[in-house]
C-alpha positions as CSV (number, residue, x, y, z in Angstrom):
1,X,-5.2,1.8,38.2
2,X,-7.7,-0.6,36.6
3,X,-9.3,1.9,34.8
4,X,-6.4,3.1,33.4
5,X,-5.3,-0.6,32.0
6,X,-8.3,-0.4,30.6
7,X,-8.3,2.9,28.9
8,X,-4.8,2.4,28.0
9,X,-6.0,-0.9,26.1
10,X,-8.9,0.9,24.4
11,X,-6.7,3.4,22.6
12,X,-4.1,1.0,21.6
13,X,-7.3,-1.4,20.1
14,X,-8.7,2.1,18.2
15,X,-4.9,2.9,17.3
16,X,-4.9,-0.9,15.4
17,X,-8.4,0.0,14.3
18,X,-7.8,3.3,12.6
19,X,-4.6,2.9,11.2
20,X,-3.2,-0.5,11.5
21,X,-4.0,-0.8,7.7
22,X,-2.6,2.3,6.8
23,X,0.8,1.5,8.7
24,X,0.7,-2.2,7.2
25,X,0.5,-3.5,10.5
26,X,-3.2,-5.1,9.5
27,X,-4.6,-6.2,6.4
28,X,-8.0,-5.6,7.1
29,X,-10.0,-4.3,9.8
30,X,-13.8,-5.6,10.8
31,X,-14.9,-2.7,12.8
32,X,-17.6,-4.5,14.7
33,X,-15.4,-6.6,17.1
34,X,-13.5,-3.3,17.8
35,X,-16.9,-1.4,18.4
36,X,-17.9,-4.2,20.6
37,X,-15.3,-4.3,22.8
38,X,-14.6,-0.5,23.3
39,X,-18.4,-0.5,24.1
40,X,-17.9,-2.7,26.9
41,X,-14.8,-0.8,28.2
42,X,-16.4,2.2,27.9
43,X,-20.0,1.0,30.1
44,X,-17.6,-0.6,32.5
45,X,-15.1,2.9,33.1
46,X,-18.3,5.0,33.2
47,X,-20.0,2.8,35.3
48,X,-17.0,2.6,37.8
49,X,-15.6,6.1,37.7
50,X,-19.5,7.3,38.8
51,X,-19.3,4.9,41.4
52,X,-15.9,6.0,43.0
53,X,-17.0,9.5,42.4
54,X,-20.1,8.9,44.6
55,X,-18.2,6.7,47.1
56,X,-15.5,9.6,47.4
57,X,-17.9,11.9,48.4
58,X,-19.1,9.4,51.2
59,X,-15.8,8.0,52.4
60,X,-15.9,5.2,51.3
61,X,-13.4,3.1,49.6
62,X,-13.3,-0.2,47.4
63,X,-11.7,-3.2,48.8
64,X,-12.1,-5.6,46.3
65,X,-10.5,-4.0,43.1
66,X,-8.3,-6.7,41.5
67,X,-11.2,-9.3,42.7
68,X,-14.4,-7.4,41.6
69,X,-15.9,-9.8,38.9
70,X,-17.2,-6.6,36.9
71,X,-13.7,-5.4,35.8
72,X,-12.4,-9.2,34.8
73,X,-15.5,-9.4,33.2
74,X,-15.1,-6.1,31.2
75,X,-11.0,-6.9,30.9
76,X,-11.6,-10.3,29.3
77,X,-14.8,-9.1,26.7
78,X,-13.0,-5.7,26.0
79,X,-9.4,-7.8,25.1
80,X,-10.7,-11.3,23.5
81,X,-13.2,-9.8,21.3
82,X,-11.4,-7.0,19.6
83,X,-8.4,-9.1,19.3
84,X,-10.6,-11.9,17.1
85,X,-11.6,-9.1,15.1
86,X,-7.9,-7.8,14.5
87,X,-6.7,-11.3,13.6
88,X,-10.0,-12.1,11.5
89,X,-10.8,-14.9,13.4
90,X,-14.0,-15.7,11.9
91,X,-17.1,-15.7,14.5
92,X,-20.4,-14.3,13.2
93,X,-21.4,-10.5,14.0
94,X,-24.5,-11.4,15.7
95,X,-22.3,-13.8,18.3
96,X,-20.2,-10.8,18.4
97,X,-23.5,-8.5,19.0
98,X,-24.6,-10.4,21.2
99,X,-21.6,-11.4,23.6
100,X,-20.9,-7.4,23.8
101,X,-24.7,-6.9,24.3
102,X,-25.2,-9.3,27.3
103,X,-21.4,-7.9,28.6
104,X,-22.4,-4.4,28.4
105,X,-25.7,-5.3,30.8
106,X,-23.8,-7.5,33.3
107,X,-20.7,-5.6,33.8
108,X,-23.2,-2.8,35.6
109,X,-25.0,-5.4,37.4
110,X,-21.9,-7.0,38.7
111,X,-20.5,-3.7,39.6
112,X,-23.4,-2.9,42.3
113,X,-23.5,-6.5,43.2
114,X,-20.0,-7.7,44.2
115,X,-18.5,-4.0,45.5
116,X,-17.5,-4.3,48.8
117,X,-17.1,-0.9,50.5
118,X,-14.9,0.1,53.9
119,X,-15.2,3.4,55.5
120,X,-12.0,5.0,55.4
């Protein structure tokens, strides 16, 4: 289910990113804030789905989805930082580099750090 929120978000941030302009719904579009945020999204769903995929052949299942500090981690970088860029609230593209840059390394980390696994 989380990674399905999450995918669901990501094509409604590239929807506003490709043709919110075009449908007047933007009036500009800074790409890098979208980029950034997808990319976290994206290293968190990969990162996740291979895990379940490996614990499904074991198993073993998750027990602390909705608590698992890797996906609220993800959540909150892959919503607040495409939504600044939307809106053109104004925060410098290396913050914005760098906050997606440190996210996109943690969110793994957390992952294999704070899963907790129950044999089924």
């Amino acid at each position: 289910m989380r990674k399905w929120i999450l995918g669901i978000w990501s094509v409604i941030v590239a929807f506003f990113a490709l043709f919110g302009v075009d449908l007047h719904l933007l009036t500009d579009v800074n790409a890098l804030p979208v980029i950034a945020g997808l990319l976290v999204i994206g290293v968190w769903v990969f990162t996740e789905s291979k895990q379940d995929l490996k614990e499904l052949k074991e198993g073993i299942a998750q027990t602390n989805k909705w608590s698992d500090p890797s996906f609220w981690t993800a959540a909150i970088v892959g919503v607040i930082v495409p939504l600044l860029g939307l809106f053109n609230v104004s925060i410098s593209n290396e913050t914005i580099s760098t906050i997606s840059a440190i996210a996109a390394v943690v969110v793994p980390v957390l992952l294999k750090l704070f899963r907790r696994r129950a044999a089924e």
